[in-house]
Backbone as a chain_set.jsonl record, in Angstrom:
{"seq": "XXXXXXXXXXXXXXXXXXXXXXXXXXXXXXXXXXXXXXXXXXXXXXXXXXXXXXXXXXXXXXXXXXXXXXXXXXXXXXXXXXXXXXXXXXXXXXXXXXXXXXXXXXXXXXXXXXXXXXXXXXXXXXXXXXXXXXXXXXXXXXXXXXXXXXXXXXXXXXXXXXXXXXXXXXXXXXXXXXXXXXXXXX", "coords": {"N": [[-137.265, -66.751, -134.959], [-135.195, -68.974, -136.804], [-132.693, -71.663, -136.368], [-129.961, -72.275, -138.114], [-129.405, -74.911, -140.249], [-127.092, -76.799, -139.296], [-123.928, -77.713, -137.617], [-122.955, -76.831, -133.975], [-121.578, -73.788, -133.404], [-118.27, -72.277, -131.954], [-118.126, -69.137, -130.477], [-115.744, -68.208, -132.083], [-115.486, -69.171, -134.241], [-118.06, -68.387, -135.491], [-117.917, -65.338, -135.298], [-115.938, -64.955, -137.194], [-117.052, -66.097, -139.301], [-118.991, -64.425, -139.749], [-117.36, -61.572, -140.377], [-117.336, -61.507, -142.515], [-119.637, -61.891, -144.003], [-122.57, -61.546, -146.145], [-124.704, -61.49, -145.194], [-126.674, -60.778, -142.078], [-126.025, -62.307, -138.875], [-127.513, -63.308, -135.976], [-126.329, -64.994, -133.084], [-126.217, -67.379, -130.525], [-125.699, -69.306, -127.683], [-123.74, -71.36, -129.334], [-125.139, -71.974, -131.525], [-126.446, -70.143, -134.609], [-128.058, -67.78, -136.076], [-130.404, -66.293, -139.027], [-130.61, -62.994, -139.73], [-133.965, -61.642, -139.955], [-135.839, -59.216, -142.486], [-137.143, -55.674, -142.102], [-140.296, -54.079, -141.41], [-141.661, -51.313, -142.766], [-142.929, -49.445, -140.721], [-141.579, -50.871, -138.729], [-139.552, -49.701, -139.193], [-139.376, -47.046, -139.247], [-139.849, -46.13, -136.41], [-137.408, -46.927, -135.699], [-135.705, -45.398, -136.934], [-136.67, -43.091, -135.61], [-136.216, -42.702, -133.467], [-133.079, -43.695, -132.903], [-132.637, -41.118, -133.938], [-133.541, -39.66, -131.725], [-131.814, -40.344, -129.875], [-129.436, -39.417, -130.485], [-129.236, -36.732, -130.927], [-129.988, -36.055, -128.786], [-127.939, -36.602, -127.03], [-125.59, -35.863, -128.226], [-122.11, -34.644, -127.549], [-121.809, -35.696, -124.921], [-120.031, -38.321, -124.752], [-120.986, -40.508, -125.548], [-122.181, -43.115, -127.669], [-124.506, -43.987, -129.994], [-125.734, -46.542, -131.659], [-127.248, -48.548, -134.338], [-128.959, -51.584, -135.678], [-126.828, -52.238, -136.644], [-124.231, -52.807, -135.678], [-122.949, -54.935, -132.622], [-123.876, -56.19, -130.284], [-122.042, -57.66, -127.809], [-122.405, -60.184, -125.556], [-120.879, -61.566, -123.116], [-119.519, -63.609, -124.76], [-121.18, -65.864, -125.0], [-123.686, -65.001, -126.414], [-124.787, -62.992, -129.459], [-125.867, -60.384, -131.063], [-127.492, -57.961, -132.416], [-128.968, -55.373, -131.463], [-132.164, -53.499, -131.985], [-131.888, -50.303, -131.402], [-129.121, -48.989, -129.164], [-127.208, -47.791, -126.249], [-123.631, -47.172, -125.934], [-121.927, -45.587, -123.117], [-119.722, -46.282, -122.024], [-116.295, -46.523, -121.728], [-114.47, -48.71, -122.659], [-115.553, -49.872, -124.725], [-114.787, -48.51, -126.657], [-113.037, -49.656, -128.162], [-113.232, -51.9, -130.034], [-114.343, -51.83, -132.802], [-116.556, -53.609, -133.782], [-118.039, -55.029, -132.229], [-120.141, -54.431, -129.236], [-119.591, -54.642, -125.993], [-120.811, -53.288, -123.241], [-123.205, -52.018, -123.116], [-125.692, -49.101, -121.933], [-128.432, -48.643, -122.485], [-130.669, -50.731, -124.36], [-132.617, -51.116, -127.039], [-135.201, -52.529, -128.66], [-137.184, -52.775, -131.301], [-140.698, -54.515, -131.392], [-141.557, -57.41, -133.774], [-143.424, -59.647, -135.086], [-142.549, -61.979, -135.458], [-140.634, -62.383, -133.766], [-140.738, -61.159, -130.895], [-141.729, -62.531, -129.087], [-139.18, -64.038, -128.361], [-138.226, -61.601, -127.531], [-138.803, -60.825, -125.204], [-138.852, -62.527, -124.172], [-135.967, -64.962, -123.428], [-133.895, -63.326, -124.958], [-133.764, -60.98, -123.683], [-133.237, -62.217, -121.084], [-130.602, -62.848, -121.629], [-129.779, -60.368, -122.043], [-129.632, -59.347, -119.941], [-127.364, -59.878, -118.323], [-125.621, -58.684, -118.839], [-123.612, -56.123, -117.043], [-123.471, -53.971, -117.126], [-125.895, -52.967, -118.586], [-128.624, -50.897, -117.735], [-131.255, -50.059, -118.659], [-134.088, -51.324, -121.028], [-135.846, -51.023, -123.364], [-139.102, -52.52, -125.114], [-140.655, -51.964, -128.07], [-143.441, -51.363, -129.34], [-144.77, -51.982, -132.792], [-147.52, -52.379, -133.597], [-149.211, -50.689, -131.944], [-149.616, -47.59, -129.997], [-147.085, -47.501, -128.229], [-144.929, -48.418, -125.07], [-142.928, -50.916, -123.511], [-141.158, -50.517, -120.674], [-137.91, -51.749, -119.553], [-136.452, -51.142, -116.173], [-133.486, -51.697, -114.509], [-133.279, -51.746, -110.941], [-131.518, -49.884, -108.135], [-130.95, -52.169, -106.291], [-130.163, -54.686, -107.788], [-132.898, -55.571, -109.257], [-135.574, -55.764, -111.641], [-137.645, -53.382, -113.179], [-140.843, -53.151, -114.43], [-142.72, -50.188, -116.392], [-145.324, -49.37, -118.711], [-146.144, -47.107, -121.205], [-147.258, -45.018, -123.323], [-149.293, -43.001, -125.79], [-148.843, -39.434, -125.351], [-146.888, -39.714, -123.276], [-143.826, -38.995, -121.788], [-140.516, -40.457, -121.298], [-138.351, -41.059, -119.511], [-134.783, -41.411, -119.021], [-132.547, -42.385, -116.758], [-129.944, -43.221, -116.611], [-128.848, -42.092, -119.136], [-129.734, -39.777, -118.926], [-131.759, -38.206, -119.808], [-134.644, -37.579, -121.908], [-137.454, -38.846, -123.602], [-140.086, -38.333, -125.928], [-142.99, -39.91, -126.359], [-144.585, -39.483, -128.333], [-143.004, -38.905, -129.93], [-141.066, -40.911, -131.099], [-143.39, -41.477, -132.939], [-144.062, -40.225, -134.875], [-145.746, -39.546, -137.484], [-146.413, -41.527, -138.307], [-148.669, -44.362, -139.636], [-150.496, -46.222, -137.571], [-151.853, -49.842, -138.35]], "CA": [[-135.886, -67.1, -135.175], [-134.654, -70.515, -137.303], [-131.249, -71.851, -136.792], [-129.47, -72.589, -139.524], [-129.298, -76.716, -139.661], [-125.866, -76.562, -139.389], [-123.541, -77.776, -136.303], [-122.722, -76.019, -133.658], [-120.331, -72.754, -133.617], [-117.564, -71.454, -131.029], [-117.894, -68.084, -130.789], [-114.739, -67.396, -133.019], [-115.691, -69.974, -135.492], [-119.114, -67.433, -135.601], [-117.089, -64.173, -135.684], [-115.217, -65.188, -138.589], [-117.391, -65.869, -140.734], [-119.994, -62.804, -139.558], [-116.72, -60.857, -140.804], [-117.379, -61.712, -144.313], [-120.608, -62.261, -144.492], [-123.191, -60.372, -146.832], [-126.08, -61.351, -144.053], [-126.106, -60.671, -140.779], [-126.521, -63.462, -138.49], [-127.039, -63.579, -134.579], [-125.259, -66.254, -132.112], [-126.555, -67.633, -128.955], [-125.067, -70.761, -127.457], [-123.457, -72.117, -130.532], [-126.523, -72.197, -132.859], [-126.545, -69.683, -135.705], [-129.678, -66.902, -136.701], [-129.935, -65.756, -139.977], [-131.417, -62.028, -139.56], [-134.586, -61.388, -141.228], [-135.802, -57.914, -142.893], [-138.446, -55.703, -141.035], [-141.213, -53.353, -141.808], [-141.198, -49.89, -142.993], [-143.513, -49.409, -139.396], [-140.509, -50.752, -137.736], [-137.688, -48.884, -139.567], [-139.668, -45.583, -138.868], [-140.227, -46.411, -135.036], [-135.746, -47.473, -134.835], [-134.971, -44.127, -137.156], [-137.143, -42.042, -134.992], [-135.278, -43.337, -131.714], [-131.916, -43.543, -132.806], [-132.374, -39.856, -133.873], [-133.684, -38.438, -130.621], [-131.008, -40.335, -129.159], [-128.222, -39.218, -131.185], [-129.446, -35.445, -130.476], [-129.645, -35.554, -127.277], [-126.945, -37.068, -126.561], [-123.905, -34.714, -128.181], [-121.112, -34.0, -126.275], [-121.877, -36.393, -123.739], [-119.405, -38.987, -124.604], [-121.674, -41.605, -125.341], [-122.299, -43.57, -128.879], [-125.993, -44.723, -130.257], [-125.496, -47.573, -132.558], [-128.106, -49.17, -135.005], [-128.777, -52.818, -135.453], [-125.328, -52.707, -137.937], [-123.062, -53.257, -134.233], [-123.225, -56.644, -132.38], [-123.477, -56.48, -128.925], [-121.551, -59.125, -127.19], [-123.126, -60.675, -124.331], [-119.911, -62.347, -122.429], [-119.16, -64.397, -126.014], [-121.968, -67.068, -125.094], [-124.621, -64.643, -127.451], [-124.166, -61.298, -130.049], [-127.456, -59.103, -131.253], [-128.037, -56.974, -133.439], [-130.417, -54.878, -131.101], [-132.448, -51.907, -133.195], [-130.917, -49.247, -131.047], [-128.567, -49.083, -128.27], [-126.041, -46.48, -126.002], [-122.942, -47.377, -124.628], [-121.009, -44.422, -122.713], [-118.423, -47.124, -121.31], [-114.705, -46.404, -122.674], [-114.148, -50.305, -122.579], [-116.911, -49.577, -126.018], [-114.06, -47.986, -128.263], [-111.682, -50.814, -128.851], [-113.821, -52.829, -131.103], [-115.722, -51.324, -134.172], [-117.681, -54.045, -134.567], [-118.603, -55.502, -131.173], [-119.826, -53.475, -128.05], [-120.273, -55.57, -124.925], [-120.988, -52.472, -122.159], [-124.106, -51.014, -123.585], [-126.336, -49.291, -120.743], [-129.399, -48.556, -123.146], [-130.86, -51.395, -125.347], [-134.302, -51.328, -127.759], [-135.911, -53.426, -129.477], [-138.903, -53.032, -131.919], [-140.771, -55.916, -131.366], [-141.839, -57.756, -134.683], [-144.438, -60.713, -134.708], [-141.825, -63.309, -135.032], [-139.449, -62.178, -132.621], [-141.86, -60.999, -130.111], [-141.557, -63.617, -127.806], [-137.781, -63.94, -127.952], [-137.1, -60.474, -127.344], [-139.419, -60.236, -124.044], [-137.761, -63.754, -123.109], [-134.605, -64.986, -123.475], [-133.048, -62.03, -125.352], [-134.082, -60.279, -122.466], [-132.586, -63.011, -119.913], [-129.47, -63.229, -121.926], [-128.584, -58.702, -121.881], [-129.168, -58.935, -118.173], [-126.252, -60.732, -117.739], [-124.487, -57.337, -118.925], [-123.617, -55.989, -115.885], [-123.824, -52.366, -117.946], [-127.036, -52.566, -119.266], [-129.829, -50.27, -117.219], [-132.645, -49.783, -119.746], [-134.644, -52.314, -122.267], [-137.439, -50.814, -124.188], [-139.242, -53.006, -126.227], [-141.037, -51.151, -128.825], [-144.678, -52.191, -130.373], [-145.179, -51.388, -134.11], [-149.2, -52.424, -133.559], [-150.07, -49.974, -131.034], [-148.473, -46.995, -129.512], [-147.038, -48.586, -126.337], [-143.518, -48.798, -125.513], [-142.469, -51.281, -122.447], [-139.627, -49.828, -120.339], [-137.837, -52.639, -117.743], [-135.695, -50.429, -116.008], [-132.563, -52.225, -113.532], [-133.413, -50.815, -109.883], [-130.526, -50.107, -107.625], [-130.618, -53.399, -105.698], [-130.655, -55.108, -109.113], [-134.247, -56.352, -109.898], [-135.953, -55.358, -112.944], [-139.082, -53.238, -112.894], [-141.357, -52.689, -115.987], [-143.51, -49.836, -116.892], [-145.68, -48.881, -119.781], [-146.106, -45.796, -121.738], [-148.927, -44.534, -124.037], [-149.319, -41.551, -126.261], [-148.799, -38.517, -124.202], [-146.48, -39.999, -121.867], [-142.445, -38.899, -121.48], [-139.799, -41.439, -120.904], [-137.234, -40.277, -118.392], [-133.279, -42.479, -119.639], [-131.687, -41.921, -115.754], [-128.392, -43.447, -117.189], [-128.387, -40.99, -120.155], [-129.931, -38.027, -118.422], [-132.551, -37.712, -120.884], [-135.649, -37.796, -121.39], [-138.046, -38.51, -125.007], [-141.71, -38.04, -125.797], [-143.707, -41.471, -127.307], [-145.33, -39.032, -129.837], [-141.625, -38.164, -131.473], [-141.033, -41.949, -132.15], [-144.86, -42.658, -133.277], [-144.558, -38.977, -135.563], [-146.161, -39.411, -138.943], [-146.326, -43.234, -138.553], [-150.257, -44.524, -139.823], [-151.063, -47.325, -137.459], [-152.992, -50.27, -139.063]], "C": [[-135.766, -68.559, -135.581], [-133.24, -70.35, -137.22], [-131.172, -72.507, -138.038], [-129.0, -74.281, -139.402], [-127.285, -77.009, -139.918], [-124.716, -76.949, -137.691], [-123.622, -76.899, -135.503], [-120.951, -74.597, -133.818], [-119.482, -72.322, -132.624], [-117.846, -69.877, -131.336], [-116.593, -67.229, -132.172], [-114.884, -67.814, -134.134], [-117.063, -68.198, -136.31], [-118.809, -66.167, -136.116], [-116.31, -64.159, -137.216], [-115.876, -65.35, -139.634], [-118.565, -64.924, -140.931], [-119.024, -61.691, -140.351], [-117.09, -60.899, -141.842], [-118.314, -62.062, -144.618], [-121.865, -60.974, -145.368], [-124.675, -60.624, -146.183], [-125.725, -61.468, -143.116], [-126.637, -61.785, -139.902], [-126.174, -63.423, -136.936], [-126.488, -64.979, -134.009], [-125.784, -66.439, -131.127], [-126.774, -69.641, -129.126], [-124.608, -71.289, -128.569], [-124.317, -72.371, -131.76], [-126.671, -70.413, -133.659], [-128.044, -68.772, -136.095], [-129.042, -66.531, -137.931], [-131.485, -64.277, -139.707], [-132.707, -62.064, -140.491], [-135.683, -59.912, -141.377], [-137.125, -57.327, -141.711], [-139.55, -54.706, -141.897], [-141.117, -52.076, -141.822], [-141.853, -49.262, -141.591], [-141.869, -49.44, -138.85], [-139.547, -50.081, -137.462], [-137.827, -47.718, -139.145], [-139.499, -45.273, -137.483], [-138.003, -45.992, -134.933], [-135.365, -46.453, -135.339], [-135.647, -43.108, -136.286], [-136.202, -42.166, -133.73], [-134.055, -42.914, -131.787], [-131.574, -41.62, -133.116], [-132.949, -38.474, -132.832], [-132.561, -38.754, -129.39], [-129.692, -40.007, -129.352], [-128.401, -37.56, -130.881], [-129.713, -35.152, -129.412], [-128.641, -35.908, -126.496], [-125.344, -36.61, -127.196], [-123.293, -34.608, -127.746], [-120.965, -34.593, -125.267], [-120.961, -37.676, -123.656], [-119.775, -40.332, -124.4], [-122.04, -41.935, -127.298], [-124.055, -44.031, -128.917], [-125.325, -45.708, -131.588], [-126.567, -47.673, -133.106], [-127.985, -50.705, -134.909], [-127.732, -53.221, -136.508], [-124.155, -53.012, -136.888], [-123.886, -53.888, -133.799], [-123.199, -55.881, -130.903], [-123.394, -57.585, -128.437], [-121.921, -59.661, -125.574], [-121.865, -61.933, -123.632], [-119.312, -63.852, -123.504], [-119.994, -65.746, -126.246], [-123.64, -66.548, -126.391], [-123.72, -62.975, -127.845], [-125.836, -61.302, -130.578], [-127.023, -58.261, -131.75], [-129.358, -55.888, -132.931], [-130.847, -53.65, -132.411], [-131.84, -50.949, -133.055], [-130.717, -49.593, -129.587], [-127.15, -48.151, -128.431], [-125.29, -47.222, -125.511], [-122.154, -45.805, -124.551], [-119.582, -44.863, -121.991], [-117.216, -46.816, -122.403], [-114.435, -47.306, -123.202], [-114.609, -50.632, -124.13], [-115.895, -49.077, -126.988], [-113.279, -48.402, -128.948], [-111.797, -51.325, -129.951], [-114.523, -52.01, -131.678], [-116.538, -51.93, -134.636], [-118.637, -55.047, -133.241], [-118.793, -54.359, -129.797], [-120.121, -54.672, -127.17], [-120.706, -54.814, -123.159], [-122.038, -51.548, -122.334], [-124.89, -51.043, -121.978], [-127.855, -48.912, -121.119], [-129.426, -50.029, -124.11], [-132.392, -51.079, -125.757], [-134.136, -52.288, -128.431], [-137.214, -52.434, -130.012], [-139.596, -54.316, -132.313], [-142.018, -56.208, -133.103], [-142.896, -58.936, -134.42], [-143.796, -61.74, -134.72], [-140.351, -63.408, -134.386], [-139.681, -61.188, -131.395], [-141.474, -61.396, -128.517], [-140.317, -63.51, -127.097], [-137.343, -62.993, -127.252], [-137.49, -60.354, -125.961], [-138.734, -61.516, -123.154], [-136.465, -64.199, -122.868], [-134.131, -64.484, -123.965], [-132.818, -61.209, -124.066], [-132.845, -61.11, -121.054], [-131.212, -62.794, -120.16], [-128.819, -61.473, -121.932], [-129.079, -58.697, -120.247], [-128.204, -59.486, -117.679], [-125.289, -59.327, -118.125], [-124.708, -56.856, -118.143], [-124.323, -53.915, -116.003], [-124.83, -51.805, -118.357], [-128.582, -52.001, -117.894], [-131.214, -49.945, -117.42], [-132.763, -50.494, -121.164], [-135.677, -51.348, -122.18], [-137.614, -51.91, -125.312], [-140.748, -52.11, -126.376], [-142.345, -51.833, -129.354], [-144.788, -50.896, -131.497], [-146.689, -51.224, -134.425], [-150.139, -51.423, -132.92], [-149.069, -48.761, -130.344], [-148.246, -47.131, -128.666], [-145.502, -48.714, -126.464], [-143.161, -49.284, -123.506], [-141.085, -50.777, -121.967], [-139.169, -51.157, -119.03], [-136.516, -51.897, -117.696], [-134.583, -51.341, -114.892], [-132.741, -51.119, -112.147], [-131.741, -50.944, -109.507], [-129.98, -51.36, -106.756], [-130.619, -54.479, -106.804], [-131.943, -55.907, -109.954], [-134.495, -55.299, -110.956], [-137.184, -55.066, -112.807], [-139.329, -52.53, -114.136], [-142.472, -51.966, -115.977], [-143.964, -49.453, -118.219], [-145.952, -47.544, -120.096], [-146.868, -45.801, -123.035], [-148.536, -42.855, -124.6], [-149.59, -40.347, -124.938], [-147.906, -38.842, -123.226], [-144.577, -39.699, -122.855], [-141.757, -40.185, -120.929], [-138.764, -41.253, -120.558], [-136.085, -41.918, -118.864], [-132.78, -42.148, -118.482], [-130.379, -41.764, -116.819], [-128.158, -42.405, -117.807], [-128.471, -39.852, -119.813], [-130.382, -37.179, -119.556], [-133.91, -38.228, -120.8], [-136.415, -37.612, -123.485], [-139.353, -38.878, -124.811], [-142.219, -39.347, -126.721], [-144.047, -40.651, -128.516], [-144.257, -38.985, -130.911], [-141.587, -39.674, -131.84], [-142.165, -42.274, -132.504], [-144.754, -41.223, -134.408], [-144.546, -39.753, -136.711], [-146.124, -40.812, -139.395], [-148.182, -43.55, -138.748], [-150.108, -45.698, -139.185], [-152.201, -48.283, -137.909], [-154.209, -50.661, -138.094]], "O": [[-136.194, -69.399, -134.789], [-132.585, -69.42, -137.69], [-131.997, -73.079, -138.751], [-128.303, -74.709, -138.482], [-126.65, -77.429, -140.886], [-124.959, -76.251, -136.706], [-124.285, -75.931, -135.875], [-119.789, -74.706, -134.208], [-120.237, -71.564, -132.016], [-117.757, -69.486, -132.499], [-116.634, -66.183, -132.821], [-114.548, -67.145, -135.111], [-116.871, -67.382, -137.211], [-119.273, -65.795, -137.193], [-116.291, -63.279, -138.076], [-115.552, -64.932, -140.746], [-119.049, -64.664, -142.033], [-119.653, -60.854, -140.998], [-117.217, -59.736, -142.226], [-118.274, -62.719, -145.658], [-121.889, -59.767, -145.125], [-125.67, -60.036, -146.606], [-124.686, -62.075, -142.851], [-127.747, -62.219, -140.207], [-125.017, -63.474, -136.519], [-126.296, -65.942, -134.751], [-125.94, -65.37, -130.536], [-127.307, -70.526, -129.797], [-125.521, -72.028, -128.939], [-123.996, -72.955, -132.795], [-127.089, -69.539, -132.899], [-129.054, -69.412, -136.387], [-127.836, -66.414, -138.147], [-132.699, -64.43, -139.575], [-132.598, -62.454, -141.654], [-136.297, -59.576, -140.364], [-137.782, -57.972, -140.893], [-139.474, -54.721, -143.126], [-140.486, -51.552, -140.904], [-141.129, -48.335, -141.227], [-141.137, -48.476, -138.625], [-138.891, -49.804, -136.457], [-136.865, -47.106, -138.679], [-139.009, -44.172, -137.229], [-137.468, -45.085, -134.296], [-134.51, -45.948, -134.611], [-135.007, -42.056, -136.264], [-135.511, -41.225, -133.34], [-133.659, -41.995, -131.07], [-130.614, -40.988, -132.672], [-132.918, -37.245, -132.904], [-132.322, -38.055, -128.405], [-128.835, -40.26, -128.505], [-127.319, -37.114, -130.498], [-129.698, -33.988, -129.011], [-128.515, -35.516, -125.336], [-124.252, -36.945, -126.738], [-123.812, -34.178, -126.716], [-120.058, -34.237, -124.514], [-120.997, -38.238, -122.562], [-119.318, -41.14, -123.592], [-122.116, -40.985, -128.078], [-124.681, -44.35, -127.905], [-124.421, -45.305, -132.32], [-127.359, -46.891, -132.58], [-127.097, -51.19, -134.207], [-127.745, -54.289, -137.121], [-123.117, -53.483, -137.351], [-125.088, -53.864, -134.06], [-122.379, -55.0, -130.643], [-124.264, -58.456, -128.466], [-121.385, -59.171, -124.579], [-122.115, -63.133, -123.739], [-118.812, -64.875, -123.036], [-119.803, -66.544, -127.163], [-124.38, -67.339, -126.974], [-122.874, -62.26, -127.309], [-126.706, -62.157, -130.41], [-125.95, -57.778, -131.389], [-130.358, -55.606, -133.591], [-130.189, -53.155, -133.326], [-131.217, -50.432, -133.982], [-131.523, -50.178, -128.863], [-126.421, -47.828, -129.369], [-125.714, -48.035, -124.69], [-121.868, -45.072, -125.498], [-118.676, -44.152, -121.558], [-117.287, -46.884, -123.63], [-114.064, -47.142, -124.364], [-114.077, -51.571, -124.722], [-116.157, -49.228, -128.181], [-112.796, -47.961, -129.991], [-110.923, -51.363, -130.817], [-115.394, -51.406, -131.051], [-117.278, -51.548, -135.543], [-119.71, -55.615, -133.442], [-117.891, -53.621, -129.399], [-120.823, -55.6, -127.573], [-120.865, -55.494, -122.145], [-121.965, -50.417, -121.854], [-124.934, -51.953, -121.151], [-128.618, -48.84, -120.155], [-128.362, -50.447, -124.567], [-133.252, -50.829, -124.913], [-133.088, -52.839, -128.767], [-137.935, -51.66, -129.383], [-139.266, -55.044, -133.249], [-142.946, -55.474, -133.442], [-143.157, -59.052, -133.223], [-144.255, -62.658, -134.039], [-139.391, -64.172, -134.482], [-138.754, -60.481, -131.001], [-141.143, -60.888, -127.446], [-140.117, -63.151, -125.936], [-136.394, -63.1, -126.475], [-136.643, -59.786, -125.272], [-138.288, -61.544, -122.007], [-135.87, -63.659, -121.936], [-133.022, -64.971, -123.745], [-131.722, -60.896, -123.6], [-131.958, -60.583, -120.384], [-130.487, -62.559, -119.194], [-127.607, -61.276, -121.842], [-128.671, -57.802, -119.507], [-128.167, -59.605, -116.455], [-124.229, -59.142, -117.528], [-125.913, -56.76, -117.91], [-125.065, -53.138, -115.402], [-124.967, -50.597, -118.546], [-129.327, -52.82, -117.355], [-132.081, -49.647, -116.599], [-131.992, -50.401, -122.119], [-136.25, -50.947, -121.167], [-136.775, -52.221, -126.158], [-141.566, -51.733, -125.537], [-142.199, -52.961, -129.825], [-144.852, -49.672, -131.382], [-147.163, -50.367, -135.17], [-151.339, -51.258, -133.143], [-147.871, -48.99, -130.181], [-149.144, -46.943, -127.844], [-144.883, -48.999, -127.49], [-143.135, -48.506, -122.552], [-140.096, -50.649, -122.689], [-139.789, -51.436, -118.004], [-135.674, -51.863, -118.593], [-135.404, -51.862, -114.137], [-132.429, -49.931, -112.224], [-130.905, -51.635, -110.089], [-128.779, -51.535, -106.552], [-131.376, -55.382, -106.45], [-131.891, -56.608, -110.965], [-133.852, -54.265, -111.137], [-137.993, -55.917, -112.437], [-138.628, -51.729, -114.755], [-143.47, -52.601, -115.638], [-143.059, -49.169, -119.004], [-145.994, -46.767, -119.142], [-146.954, -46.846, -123.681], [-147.863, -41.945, -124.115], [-150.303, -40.426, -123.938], [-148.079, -38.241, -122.166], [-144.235, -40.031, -123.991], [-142.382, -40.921, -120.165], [-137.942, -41.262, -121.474], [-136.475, -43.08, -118.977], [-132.146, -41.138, -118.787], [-129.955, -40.826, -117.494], [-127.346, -41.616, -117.323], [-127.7, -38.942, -120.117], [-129.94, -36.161, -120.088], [-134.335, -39.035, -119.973], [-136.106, -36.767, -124.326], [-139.787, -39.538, -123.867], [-141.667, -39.596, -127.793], [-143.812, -41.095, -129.64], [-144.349, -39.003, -132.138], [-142.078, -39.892, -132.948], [-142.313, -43.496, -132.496], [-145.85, -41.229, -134.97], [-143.623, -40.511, -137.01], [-145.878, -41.212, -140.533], [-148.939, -42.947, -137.987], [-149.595, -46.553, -139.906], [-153.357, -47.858, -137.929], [-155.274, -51.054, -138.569]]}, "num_chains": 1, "name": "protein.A"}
């Protein structure tokens, strides 16, 4: 991630001109991202996801987004995660911001890696809504899960070809092989 050398932004200053912009650009603390593109690896990994979570999830009164909705993190950061659910009502006001998601992913990239396992991470636990981070590897088939216990700590397991990944919140459940299908790791 480079900020853009540019002052800082209020959130609304930010919003305003994200409205009209023909790139998408994250926010955290007043400093400015300008998104940047990803890998056909990655895109396969976030369309495989968003479409086992969009089919299993029908009827249930719950949305999957892509990284084209912002999630608003209490107006101090917004994201662009890859995929993310909210089932919160509070979620249908705005069409272009959610701030009650209780699923987030990531597919982690090599230069946003770091961020996403650190302070991206620090900054959606402050959503009180959010229950489940996966971050996603494009290098290997491996997909970290830090799940929110009930006393609220954060516990992280891994997952490996062959292994199921139980969503409490959603009341679902998807197989590592469906997002790794017909992908050639290098």
């Amino acid at each position: 991630m480079i900020a853009n050398a540019v002052p800082e932004f209020t959130p609304e200053e930010y919003l305003a001109i994200e409205a009209n912009s023909p790139v998408r650009h994250e926010y955290r603390y007043g400093l400015v991202y300008a998104m940047a593109g990803s890998s056909d690896i990655h895109d396969l990994i976030t369309l495989a996801l968003l479409s086992e979570l969009r089919s299993s999830l029908k009827g249930k009164n719950c949305y999957v987004h892509s990284g084209n909705v912002k999630v608003g993190c209490y107006d101090r950061c917004f994201y662009y995660p890859d995929a993310f659910v909210t089932c919160d009502p509070r979620d249908r006001d705005d069409r272009y911001i959610k701030r009650h998601p209780s699923f987030i992913a990531e597919v982690l990239s090599p230069s946003t890696e770091k961020f996403d396992r650190g302070d991206k991470f620090s900054d959606y636990q402050q959503l009180e809504t959010l229950k489940t981070y996966w971050l996603i590897s494009q290098d290997q088939i491996k997909v970290e899960v830090r799940q929110k216990t009930d006393v609220g700590d954060w516990e992280t397991q891994i997952y490996k070809m062959g292994d199921r990944i139980a969503i409490p919140t959603l009341g679902i459940t998807i197989a590592i092989a469906d997002l790794y299908e017909d992908i050639d790791l290098p």
